[in-house]
Z-matrix of the N, CA and C atoms (Angstrom, degrees):
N
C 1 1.419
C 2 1.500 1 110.22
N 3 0.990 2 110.78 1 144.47
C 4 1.722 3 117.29 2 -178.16
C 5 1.517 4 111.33 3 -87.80
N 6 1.251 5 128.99 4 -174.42
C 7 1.135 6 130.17 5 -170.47
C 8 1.745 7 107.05 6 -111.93
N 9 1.352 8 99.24 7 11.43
C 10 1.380 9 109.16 8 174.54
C 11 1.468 10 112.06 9 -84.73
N 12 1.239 11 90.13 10 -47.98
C 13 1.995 12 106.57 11 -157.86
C 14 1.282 13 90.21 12 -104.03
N 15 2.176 14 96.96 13 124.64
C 16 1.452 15 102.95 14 -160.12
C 17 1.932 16 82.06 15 -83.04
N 18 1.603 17 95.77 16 -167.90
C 19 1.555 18 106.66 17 -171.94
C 20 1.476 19 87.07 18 -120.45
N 21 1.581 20 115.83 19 139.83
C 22 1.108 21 131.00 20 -153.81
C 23 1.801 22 100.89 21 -79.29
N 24 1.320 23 117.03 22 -33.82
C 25 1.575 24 123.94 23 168.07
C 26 1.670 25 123.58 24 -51.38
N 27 1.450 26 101.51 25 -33.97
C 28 1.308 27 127.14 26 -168.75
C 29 1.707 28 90.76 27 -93.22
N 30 1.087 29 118.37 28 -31.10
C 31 1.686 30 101.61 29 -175.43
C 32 1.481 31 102.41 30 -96.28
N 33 1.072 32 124.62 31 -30.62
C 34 1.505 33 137.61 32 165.68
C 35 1.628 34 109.03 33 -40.17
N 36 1.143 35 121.21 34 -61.71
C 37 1.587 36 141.63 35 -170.68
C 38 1.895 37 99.16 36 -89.42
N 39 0.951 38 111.56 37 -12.79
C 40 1.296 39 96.73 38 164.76
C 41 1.742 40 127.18 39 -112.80
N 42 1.483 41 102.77 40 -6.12
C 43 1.278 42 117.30 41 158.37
C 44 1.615 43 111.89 42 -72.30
N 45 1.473 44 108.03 43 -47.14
C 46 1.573 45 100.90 44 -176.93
C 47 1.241 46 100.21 45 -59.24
N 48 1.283 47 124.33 46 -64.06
C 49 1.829 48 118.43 47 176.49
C 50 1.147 49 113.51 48 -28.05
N 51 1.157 50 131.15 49 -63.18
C 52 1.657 51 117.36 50 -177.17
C 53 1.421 52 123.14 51 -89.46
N 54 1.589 53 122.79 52 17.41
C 55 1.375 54 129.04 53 160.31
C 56 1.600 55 101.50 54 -78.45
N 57 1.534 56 95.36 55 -67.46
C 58 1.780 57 95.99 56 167.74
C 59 1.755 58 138.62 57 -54.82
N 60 1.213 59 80.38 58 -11.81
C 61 1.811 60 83.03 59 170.68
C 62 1.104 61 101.00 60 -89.37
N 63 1.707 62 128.53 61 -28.53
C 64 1.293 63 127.38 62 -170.63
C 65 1.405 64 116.58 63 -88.37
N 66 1.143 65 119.74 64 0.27
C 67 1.493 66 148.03 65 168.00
C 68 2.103 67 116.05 66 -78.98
N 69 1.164 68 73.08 67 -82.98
C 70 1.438 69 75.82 68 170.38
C 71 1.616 70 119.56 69 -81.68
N 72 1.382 71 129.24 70 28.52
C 73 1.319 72 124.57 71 171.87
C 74 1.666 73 76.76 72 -113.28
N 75 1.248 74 144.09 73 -40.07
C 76 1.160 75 143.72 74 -138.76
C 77 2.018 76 94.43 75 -94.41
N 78 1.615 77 107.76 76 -34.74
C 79 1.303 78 86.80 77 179.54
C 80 0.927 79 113.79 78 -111.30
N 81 1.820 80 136.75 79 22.67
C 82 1.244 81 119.35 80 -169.45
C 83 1.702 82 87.68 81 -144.79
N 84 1.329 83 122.16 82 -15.94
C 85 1.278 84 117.09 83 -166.33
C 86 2.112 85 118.82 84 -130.55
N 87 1.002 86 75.70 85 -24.62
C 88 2.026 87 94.33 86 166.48
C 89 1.603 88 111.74 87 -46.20
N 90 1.531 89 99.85 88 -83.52
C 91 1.446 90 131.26 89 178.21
C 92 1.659 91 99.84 90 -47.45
N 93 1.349 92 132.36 91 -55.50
C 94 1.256 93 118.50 92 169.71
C 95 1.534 94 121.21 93 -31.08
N 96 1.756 95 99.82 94 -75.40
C 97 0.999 96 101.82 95 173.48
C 98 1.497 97 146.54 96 -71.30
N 99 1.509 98 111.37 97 -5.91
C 100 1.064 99 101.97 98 -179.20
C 101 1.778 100 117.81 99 -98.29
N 102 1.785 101 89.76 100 -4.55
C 103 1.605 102 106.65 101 157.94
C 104 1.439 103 120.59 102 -61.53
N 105 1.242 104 102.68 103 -50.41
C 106 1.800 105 123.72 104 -175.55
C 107 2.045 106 100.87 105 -64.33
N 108 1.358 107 112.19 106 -21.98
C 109 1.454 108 96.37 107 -155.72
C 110 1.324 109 84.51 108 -89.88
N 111 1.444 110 120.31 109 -38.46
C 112 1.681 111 149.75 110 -170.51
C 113 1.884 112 98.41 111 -44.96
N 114 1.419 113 100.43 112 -43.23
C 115 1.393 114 107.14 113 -148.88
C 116 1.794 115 95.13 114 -90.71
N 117 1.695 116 100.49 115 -32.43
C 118 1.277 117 92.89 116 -173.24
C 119 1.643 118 116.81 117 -82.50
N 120 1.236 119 96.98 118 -6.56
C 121 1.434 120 107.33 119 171.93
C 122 1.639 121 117.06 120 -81.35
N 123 0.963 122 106.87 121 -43.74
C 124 1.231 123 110.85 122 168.47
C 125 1.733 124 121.17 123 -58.11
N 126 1.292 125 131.36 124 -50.78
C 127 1.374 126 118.62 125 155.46
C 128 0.960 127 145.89 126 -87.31
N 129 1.788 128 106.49 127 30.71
C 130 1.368 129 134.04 128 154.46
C 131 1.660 130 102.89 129 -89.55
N 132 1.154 131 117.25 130 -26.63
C 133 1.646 132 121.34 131 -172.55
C 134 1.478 133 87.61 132 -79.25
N 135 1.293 134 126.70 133 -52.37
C 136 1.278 135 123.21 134 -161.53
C 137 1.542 136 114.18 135 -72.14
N 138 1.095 137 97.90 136 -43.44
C 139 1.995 138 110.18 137 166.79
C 140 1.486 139 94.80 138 -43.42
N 141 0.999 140 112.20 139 -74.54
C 142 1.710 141 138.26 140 -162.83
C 143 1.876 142 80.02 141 -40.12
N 144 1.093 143 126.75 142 -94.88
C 145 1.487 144 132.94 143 -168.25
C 146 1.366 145 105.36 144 -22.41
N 147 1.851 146 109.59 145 -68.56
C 148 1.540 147 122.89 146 -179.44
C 149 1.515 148 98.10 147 -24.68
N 150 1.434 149 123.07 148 -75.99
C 151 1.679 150 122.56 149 -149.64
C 152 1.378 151 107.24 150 -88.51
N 153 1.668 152 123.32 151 4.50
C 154 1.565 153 127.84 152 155.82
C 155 1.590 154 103.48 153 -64.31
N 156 1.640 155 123.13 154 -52.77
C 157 0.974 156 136.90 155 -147.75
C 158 0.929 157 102.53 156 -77.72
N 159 2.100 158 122.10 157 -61.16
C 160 0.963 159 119.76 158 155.54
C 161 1.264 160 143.98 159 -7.79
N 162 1.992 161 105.14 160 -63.09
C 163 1.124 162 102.40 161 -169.61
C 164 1.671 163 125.41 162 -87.38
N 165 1.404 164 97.18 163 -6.67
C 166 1.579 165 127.34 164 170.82
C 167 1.793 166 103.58 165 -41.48
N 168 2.216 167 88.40 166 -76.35
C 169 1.498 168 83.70 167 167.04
C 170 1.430 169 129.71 168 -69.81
N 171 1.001 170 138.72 169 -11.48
C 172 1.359 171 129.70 170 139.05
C 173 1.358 172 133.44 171 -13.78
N 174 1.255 173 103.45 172 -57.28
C 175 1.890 174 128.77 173 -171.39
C 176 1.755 175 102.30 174 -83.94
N 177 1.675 176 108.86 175 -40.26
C 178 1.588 177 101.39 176 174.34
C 179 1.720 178 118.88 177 -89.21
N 180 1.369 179 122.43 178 -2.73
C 181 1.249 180 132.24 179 157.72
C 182 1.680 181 104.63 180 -68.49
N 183 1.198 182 99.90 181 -49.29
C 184 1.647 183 78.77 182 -169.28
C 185 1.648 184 114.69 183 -77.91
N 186 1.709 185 109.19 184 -16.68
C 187 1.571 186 122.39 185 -166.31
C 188 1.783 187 77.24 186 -67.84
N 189 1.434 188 156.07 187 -34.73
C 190 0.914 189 171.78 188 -79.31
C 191 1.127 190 96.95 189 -131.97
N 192 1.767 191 92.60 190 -79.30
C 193 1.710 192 130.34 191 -165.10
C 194 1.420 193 91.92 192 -31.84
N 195 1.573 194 109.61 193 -60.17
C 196 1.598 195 137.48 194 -157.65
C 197 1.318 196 101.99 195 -46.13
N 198 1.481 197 103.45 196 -54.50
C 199 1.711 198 103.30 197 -147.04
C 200 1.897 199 81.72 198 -76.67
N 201 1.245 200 124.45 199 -59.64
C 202 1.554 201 128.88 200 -178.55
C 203 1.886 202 95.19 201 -19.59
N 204 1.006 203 82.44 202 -78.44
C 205 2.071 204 95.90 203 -176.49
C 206 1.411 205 115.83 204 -38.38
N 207 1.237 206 112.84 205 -41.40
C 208 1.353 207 109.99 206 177.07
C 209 1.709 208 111.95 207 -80.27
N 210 1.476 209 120.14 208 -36.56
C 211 1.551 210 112.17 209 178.82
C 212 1.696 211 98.16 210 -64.44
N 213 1.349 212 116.65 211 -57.05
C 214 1.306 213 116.13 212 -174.92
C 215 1.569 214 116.24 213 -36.32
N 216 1.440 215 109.98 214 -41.54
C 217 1.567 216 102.14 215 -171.53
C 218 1.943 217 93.51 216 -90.95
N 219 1.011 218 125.60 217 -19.90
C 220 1.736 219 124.77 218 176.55
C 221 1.896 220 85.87 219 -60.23
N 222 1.192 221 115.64 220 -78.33
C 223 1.612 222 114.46 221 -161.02
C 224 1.509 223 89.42 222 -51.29
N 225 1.200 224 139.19 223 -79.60
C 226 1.759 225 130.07 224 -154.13
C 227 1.701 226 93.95 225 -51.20
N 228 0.924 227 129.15 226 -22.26
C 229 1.511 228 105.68 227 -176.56
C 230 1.619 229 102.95 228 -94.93
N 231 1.416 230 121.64 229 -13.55
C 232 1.263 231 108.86 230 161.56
C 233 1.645 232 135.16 231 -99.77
N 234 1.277 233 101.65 232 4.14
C 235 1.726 234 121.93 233 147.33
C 236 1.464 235 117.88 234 -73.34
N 237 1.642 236 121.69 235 -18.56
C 238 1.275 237 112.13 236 -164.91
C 239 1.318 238 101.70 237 -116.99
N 240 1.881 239 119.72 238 -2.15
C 241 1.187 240 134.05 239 162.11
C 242 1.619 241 107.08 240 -79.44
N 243 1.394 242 125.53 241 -46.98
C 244 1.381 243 127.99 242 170.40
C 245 1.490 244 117.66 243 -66.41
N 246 1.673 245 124.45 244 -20.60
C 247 0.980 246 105.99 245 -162.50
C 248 1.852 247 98.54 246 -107.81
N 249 1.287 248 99.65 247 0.34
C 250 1.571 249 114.83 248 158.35
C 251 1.563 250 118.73 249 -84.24
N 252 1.529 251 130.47 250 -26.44
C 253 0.922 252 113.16 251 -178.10
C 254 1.573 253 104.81 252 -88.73
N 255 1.565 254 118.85 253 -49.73
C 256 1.432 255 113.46 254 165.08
C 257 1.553 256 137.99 255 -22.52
N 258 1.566 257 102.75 256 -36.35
C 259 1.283 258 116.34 257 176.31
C 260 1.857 259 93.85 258 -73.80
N 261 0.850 260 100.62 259 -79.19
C 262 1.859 261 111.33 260 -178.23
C 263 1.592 262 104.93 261 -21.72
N 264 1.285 263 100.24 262 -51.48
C 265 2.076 264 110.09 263 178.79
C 266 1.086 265 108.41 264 -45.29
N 267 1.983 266 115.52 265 -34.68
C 268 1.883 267 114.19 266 -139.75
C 269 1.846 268 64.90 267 -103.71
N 270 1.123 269 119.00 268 -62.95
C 271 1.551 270 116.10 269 -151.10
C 272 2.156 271 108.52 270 -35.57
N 273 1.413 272 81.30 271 -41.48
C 274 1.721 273 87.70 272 -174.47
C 275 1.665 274 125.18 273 -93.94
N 276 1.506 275 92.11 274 15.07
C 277 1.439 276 87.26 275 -179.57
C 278 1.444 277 71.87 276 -108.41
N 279 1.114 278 127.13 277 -43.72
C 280 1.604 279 109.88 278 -174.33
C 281 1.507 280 134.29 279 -66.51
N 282 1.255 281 100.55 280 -8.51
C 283 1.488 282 129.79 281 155.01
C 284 1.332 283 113.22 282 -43.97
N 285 1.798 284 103.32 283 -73.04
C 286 1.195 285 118.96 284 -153.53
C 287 2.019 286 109.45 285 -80.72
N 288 1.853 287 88.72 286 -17.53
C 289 1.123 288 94.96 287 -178.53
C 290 2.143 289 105.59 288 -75.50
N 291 1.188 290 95.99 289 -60.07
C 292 1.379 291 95.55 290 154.55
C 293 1.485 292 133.74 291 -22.95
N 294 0.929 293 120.29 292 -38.50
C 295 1.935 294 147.30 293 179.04
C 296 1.185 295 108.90 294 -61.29
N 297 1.395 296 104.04 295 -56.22
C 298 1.772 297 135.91 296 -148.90
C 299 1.899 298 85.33 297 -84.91
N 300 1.203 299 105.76 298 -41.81
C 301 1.711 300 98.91 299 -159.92
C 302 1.380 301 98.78 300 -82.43
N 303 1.518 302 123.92 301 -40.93
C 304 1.768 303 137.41 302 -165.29
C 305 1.857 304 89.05 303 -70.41
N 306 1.485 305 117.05 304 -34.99
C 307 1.588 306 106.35 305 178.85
C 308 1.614 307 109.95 306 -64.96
N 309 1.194 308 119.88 307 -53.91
C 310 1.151 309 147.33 308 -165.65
C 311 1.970 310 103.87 309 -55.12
N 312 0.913 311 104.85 310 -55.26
C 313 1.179 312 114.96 311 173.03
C 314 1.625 313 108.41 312 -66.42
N 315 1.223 314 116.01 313 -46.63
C 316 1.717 315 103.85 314 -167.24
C 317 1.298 316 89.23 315 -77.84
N 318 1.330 317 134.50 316 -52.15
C 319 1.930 318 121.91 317 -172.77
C 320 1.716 319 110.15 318 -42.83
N 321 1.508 320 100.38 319 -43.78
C 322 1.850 321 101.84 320 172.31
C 323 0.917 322 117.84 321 -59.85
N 324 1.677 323 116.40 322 -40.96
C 325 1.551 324 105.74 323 -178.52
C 326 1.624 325 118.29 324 -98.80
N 327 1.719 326 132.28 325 -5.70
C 328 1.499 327 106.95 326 107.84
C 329 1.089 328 155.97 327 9.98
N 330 1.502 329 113.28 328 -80.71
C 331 1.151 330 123.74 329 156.61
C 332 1.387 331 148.51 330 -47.95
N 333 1.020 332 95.97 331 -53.93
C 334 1.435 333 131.91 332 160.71
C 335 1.902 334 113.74 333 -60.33
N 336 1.556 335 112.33 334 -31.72
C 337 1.400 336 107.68 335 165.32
C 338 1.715 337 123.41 336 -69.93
N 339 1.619 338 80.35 337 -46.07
C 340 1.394 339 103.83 338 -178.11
C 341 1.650 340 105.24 339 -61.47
N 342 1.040 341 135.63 340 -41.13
C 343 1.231 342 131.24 341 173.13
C 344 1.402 343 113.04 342 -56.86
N 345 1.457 344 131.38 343 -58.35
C 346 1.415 345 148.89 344 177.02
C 347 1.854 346 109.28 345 -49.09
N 348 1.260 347 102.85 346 -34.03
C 349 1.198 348 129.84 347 -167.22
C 350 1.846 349 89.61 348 -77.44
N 351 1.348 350 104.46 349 -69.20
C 352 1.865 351 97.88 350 175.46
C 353 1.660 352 114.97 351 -47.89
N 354 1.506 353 103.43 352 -52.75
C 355 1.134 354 102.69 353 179.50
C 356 1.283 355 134.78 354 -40.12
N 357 1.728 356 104.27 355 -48.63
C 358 1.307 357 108.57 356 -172.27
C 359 1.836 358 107.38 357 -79.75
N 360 1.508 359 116.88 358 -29.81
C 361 1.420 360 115.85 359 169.31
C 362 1.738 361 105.11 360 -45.66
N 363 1.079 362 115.09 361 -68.86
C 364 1.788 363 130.13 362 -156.83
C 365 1.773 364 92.48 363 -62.25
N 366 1.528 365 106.42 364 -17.14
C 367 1.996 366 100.03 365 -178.72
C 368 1.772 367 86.36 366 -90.44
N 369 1.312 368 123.12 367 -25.95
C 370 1.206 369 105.42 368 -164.33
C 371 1.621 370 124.30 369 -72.13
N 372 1.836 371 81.61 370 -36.93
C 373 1.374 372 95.76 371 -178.62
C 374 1.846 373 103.81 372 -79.56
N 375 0.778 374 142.69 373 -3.60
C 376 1.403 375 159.10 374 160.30
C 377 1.259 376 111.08 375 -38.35
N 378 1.516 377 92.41 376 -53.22
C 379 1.920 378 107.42 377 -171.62
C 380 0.984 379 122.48 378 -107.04
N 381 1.482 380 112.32 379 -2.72
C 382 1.505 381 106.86 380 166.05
C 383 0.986 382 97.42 381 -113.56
N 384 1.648 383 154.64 382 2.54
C 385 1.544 384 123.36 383 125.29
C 386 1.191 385 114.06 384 -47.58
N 387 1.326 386 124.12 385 -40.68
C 388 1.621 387 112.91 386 171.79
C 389 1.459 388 126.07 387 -39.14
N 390 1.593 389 103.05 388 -63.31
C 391 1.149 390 100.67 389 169.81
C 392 1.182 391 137.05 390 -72.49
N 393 1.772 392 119.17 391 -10.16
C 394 1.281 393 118.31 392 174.01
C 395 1.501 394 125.97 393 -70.46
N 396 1.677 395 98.16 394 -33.87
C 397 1.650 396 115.51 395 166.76
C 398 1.672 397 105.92 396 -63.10
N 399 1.309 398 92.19 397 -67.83
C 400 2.029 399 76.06 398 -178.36
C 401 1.645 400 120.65 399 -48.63
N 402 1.404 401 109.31 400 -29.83
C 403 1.374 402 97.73 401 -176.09
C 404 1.443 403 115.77 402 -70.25
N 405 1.155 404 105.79 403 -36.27
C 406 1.865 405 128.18 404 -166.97
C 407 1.932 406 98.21 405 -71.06
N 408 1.422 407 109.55 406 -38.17
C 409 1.232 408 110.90 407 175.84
C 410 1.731 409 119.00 408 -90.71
N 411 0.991 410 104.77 409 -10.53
C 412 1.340 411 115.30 410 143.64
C 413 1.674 412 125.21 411 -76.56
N 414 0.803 413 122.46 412 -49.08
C 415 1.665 414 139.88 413 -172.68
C 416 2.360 415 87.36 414 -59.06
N 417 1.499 416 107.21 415 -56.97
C 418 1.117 417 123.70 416 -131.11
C 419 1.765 418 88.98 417 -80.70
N 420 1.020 419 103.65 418 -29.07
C 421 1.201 420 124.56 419 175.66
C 422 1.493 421 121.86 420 -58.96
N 423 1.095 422 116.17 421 -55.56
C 424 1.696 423 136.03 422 174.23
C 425 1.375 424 102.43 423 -69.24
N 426 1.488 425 125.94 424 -48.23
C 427 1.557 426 143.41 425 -172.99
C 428 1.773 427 94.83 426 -64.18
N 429 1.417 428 128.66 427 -60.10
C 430 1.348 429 120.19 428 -170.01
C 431 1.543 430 124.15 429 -102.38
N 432 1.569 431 94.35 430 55.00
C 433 1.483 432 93.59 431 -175.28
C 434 1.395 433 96.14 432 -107.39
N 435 1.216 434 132.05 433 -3.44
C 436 1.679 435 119.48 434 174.03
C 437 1.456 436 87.39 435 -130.78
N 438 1.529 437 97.53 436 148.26
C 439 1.372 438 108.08 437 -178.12
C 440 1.608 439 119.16 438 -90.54
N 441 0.973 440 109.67 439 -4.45
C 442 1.736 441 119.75 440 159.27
C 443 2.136 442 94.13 441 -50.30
N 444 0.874 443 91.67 442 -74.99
C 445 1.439 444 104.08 443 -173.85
C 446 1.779 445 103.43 444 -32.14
N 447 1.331 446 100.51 445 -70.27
C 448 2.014 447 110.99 446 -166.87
C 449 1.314 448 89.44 447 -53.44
N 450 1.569 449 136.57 448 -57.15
C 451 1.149 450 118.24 449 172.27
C 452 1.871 451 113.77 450 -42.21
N 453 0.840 452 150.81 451 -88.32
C 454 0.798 453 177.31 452 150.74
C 455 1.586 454 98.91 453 29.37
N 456 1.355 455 117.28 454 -73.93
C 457 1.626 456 134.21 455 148.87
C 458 1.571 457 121.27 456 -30.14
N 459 1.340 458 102.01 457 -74.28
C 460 1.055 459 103.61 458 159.88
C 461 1.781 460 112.35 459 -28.31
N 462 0.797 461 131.99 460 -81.78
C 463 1.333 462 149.01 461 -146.54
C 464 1.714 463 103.13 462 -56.81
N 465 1.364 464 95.27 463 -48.69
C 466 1.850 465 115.09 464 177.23
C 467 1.514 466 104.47 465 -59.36
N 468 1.322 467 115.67 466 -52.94
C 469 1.895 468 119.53 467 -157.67
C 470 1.794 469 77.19 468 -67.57
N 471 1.790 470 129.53 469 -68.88
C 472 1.390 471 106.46 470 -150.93
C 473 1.395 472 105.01 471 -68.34
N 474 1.383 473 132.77 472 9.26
C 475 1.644 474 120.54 473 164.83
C 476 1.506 475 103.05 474 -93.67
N 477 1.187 476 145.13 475 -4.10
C 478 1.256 477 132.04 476 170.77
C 479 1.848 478 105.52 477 -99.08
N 480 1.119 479 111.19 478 -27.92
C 481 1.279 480 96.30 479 169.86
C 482 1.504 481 127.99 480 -92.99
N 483 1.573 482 114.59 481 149.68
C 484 1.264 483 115.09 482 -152.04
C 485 1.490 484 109.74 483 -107.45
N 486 1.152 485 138.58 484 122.69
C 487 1.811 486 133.88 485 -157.52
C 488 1.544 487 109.72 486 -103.19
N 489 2.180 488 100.54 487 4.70
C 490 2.108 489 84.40 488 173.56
C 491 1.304 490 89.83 489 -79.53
């Protein structure tokens, strides 16, 4: 026999071998595995989903982050717009309050000059009637000690004054 042409005993006995291997791989070892391949496939699908899902929320946490970041810096720039104009509000009322008091004060003390100012005129003129009487009564004194003289005065004042 050649090594071509199998021998019918030998193909006989090697068919039963692989009916029975195909038997008992089929009822004791198939179903295992094709559970096990089934199963491992399946929480590869599910993995697979997990880090779709995951990474989904990933992308809307940060679309998130964004919008958070952006109101956050909208409100701090409108605390630092309010807390600029507030200042500006206090600065100019205190300005004006300032204004109001620096007026207030110079009209009083105005007043208050202007008063000091009469005062001291009406003391001035006070004392120089004082002194005009003492001088004049001094003067008037030396002047009317001979009566040549009082005549004399006399005589002048009724020519300056006029009797229509």
């Amino acid at each position: 026999m050649g090594l071509l042409t199998p021998d019918p005993g030998l193909v006989f006995w090697s068919a039963l071998t692989f009916g029975l291997l195909v038997f008992i791989l089929k009822r004791y070892a198939w179903k295992p595995i094709l559970h096990a391949v089934k199963s491992r496939e399946e929480t590869i699908e599910y993995a697979l989903a997990a880090a779709e899902k995951a990474r989904a929320e990933v992308e809307d946490l940060n679309v998130t982050k964004v919008q958070i970041m952006d109101e956050a810096k909208a409100q701090r720039d409108d605390l630092i717009k309010q807390a600029r104009d507030i200042k500006k509000s206090m600065l100019d009322d205190a300005k004006l309050k300032a204004q109001s008091e620096a007026d207030k004060i110079i009209a009083a003390a105005r007043v208050q000059i202007e008063r000091e100012k009469n005062e001291a005129i009406l003391q001035l003129k006070e004392k120089v009637a004082e002194f005009s009487v003492d001088i004049a009564s001094k003067l008037l004194e030396e002047e009317l000690q001979t009566s040549d003289k009082q005549k004399a005065i006399i005589d002048k004042y009724l020519q300056e004054v006029n009797f229509n």
